[in-house]
C-alpha positions in Angstrom: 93.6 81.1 108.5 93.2 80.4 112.6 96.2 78.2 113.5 96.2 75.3 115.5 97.2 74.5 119.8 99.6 71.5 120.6 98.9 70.0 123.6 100.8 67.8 125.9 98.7 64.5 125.1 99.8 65.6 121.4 96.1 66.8 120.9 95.1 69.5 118.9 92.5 72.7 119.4 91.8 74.6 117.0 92.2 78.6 117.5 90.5 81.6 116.2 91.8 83.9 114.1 93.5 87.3 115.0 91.5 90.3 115.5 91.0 93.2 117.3 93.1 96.2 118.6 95.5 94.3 120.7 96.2 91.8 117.1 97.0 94.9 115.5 99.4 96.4 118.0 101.0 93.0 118.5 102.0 93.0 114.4 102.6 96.9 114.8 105.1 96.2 117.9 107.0 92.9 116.6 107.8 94.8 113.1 108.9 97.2 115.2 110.9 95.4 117.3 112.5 93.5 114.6 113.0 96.6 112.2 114.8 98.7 114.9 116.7 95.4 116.0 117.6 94.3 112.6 116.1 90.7 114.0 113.7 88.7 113.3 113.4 86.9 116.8 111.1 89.3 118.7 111.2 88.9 122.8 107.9 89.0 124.7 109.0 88.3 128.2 107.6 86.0 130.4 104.8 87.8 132.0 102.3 90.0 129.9 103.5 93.3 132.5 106.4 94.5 130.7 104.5 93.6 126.9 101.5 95.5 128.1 103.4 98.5 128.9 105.6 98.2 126.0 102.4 98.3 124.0 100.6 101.3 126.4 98.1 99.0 127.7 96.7 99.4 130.9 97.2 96.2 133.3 94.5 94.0 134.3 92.8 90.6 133.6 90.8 91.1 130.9 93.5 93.0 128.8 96.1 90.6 129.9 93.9 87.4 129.0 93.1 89.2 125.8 97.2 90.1 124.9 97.4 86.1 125.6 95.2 84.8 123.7 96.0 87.2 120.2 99.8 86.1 120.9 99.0 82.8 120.6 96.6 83.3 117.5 99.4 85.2 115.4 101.7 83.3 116.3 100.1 80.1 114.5 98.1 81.8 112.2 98.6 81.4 108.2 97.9 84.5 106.1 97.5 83.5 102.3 98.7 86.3 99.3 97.3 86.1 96.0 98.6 87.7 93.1 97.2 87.6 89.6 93.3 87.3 88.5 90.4 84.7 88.6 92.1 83.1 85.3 95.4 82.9 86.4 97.4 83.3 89.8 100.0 82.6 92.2 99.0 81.9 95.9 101.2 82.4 98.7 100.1 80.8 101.8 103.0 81.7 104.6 102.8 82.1 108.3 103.5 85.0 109.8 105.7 83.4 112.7 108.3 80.7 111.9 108.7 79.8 115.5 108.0 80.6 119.3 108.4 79.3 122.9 106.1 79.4 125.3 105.9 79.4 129.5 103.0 77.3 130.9 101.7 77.8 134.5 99.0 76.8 136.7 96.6 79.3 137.6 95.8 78.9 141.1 92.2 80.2 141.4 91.1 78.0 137.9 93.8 74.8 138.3 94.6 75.3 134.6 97.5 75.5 132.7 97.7 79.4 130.6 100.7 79.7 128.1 103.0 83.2 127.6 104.6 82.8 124.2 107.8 84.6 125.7 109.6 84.8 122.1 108.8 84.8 118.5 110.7 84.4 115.5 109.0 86.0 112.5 109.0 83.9 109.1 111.9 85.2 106.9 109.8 85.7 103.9 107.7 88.1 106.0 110.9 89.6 107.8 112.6 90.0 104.1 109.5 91.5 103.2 109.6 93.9 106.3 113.2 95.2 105.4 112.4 95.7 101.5 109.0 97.5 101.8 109.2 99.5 105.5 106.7 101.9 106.7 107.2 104.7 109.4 104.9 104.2 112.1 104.3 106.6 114.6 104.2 105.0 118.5 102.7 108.0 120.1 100.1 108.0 117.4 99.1 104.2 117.4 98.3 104.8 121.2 95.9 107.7 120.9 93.9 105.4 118.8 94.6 101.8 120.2 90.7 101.5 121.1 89.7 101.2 117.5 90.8 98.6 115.2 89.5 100.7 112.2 91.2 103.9 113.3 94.5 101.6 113.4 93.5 100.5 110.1 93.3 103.5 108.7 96.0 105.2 109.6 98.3 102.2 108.3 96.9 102.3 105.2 97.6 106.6 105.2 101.0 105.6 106.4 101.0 103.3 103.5 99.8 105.4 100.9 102.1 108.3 102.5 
């Protein structure tokens, strides 16, 4: 389910949900991240630069724009599990992200504010989850196919099934 923006005046806006290639490499690089760091708190950096190369994105505004705006949706985001059948089931509703800061600055050509979620701590039911049921992704591989979100797809789900 799309998650929510705070703002200053304590009003809300309501987001979209994740989706696209750059969502996908997002979750792909922060279970990375906190797999080979044995952490759960995943830094982003303050600028999209280093996060875009990190991921193998090219630079530029649309792409950065983009990486900013899917941060922010997964970060907030709630992703619901259900186990069981129409008769009987348990529901899981648990966010993917426990936690995260954010940067704000004014963009000189617009005058308004954009926020960099610079750090994100992932739930610790997903993390747990992450450390009991790991699958080997390939880096090199994810980037010959970061154009299509249904390429990624379905090479997770061969990794998966692998």
């Amino acid at each position: 389910r799309p998650g929510v923006r705070l703002r200053d005046d304590d009003s809300r806006e309501d987001l979209s949900v994740p989706s696209g290639s750059i969502a996908r490499l997002l979750l792909i690089d922060w279970q990375s991240e906190a797999f080979e760091h044995n952490s759960r708190e995943i830094t982003l950096g303050k600028s999209p630069a280093s996060l875009l190369k990190r991921l193998g994105l090219s630079r530029g505004g649309p792409v950065t724009k983009k990486l900013v705006e899917q941060i922010e949706r997964l970060a907030t985001c709630t992703v619901d599990f259900r186990f069981g059948t129409d008769r009987e089931a348990v529901v899981v509703n648990e966010r993917l992200v426990e936690a995260f800061k954010y940067v704000g600055e004014v963009d000189p050509r617009t005058k308004r504010t954009t926020r960099m979620i610079e750090k994100v701590v992932l739930s610790e039911a997903f993390y747990n989850e992450l450390k009991r049921h790991p699958i080997l992704v390939d880096r090199a591989a994810i980037r010959d196919i970061q154009t299509s979100p249904r390429a990624i797809d379905a090479y997770l789900w061969l990794a998966f099934r692998l």
